[in-house]
N, C-alpha and C positions, 0 to 999 in steps of 0.2 A: 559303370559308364555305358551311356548306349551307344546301340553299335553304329557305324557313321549310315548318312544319308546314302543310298544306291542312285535315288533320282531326284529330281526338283520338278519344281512346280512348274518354269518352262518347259524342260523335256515333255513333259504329261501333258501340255496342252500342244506342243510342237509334234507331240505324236497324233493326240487328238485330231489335231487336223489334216495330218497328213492319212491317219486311217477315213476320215470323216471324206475326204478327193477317192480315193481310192474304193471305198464300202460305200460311201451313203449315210444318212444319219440312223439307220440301222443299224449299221456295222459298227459305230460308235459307242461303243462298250466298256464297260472298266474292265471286263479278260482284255478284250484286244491291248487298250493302252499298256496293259502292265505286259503282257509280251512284246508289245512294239518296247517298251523301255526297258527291258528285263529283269522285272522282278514280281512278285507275286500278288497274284489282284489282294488279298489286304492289304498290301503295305501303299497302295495307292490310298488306303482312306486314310492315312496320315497328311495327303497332301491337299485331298478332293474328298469331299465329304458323302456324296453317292453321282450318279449318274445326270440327275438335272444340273448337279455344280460343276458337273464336268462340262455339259454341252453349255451354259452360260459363258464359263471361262473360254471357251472355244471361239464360241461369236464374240464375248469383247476381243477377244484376238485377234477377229476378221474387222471389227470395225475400227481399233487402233489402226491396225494397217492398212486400210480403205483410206483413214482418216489422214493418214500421214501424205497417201498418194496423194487423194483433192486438195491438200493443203500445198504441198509441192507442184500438181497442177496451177492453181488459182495464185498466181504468184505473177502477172506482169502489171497488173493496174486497170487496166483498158476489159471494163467488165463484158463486155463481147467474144474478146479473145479466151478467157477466164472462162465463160462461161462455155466455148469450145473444148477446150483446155481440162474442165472438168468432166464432159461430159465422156471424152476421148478417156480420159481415166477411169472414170465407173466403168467404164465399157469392156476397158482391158483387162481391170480388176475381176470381172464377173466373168471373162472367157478365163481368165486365169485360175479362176478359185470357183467352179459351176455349180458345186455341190455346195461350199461355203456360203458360197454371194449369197443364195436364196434365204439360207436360215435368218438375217437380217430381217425378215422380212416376214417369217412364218412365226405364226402363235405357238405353235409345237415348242418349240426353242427357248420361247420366253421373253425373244428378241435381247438387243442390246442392255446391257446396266444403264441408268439414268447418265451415269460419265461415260459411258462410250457412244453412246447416244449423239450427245453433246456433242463429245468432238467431232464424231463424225458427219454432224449437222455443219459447222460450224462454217466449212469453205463456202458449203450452199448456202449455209443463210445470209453470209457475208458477198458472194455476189449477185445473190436476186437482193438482197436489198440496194447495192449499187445500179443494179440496170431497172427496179419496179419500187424504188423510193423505198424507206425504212417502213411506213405504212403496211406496205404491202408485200414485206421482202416474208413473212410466215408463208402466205400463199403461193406466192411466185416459186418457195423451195418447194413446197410440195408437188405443186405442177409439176416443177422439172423432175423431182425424184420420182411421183407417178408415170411420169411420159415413159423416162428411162427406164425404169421397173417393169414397165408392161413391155416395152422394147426388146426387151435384154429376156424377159421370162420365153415371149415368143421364139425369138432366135435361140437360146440355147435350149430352145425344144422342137427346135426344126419344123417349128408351126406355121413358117415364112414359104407356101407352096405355088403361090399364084405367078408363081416368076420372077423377073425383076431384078434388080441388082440391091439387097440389101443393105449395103454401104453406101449406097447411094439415099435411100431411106433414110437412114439413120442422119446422114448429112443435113437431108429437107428439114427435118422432124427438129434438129438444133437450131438449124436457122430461124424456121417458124419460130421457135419458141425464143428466140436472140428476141426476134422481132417486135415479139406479141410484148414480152416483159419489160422490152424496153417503149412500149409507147405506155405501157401500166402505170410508167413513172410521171408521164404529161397528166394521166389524170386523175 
């Protein structure tokens, strides 16, 4: 009879990311995980098959629950607010996960699985296509996730030095962009 389970495949990725805030996507190792859940780095490859399935499993992790916020975000109708509403969420999400956010986005990683992807597209594509017509709602997300990406990369690298009120920034920079995608849809 074999012997029972020590950990799961949650635990291992719930550690994952908790060493991944803490270390860095260095520090994110199969020793670490198996001491953060305590058991012995082989018995982790029963659950994760080496180190790239480990940091994969990691980021759908961060984009399931990216995905869940913008979709709780983008949730009153009035694709304006929605797109406020979203924006204020990646925003939070990436002060809150600094080391996370970024892997989304970095080749290293491998980015998202095609289904975390998806989901995590999903509130975006659904209101750039409300405020920049279906036509044009591919490009309108991407705008918005390029703008906030470059936004968010700068500020959580304290690359913001010229003065200013940064929150203030980031308020213009959604407006404009409220603005710009909603006349996208006139033409």
């Amino acid at each position: 009879m074999p012997a029972p389970a020590r950990t799961s495949t949650e635990a291992v990725v719930a550690a994952g990311r908790a060493i991944l805030e803490r270390e860095g996507l260095a520090g994110l190792t199969m020793q670490a995980v198996a001491t953060e859940v305590g058991v012995r780095a082989p018995s982790l490859y029963k659950r994760v098959r080496d180190r790239a399935a480990l940091v994969g499993l990691v980021v759908d992790a961060v984009a399931g629950e990216l995905a869940e916020r913008l979709e709780q975000a983008a949730s009153t109708g009035d694709p304006q607010r929605d797109l406020r509403a979203l924006a204020a969420a990646f925003r939070s999400f990436a002060h809150a996960n600094p080391a996370a956010y970024p892997l989304l986005f970095d080749p290293r990683s491998g980015g998202p699985s095609p289904e975390a992807l998806g989901a995590s597209s999903a509130a975006v594509l659904r209101v750039s296509a409300d405020l920049a017509g279906e036509h044009h709602a591919l490009a309108a997300a991407r705008t918005v996730v390029a703008w906030a990406t470059g936004f968010l990369s700068m500020e959580l690298a304290g690359a913001f030095r010229l003065g200013g009120d940064v929150d203030e920034a980031w308020e213009y920079g959604v407006t404009g962009l409220a603005r710009a995608l909603g006349r996208d849809s006139n033409g």
